[in-house]
N, C-alpha and C positions, 0 to 999 in steps of 0.2 A: 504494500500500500504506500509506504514511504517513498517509491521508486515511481508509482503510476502516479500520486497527486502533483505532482512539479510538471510533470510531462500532459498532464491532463487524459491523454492514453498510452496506451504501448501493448508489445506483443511478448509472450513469452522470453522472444531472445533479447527485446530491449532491457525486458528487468533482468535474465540472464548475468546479460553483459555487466549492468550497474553495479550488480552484486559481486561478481565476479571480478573489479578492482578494487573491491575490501578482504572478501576474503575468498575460500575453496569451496564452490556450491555444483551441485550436477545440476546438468539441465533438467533433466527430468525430475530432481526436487521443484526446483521453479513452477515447472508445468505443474507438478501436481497440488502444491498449494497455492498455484492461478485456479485453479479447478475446483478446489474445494471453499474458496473464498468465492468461487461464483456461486456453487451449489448452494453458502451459505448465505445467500443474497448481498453479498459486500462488492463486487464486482458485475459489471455488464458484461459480456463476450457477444462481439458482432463481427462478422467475416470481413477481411481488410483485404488489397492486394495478393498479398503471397501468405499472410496467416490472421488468424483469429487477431484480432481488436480488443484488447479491454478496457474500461474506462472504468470509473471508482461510482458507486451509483451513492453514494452519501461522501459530501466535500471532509476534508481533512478536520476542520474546527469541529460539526458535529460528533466526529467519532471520537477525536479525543475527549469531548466532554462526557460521553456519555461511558468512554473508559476511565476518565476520571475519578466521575463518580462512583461508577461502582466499584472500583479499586477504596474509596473514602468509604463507603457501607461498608466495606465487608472488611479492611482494617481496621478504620478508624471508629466504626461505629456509626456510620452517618457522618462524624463531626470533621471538617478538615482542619480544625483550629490545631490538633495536633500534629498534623500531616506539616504545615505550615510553621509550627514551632521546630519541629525534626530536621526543614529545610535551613532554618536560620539558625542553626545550631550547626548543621554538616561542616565540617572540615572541607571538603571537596570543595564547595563553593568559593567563587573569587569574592573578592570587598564588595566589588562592583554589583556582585551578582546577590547577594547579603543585603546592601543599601536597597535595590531594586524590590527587593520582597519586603523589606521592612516598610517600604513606602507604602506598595500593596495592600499589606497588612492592615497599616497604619490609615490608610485611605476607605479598606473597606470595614472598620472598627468603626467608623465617623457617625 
């Protein structure tokens, strides 16, 4: 999904290939969770030129919300206030990235 929303659509070998200058993927993995991501109504497939077409039938912002959230139910309880205290607390994160959430925070506390 992260391969087809920038491109808007693509074909098995387009997400192939994307994957394929991160890390060691078989083509035939690609195909087959392009397949099962249609089966599970998350992708389109329409006949292109030389292969199958997919396009992402829900845009990038709704899915992650809706994975969002249910990642916050089923950890957090519903509540993301800790999800969000966990973030501003991670080591990993830059200052920058630290300042940006506390704003967040601090904006949607108001």
């Amino acid at each position: 999904m992260k391969v087809i929303w920038p491109l808007g659509q693509a074909t098995v070998r387009d997400v192939y290939d994307a994957l394929r200058a991160r890390r060691t993927v078989a083509y035939t993995t690609v195909q087959t969770m392009m397949n099962i991501l249609e089966t599970k109504g998350h992708l389109k497939k329409e006949p292109g030129e030389k292969a199958q077409v997919y396009t992402s039938v829900r845009p990038q912002r709704l899915v992650v919300q809706s994975m969002v959230r249910e990642f916050v139910n089923r950890v957090f309880d519903g509540s993301a206030r800790p999800l969000l205290v966990h973030l501003l607390k991670e080591k990993g994160l830059t200052e920058r990235e630290r300042k940006q959430l506390q704003r967040l925070f601090d904006k949607e506390g108001e």
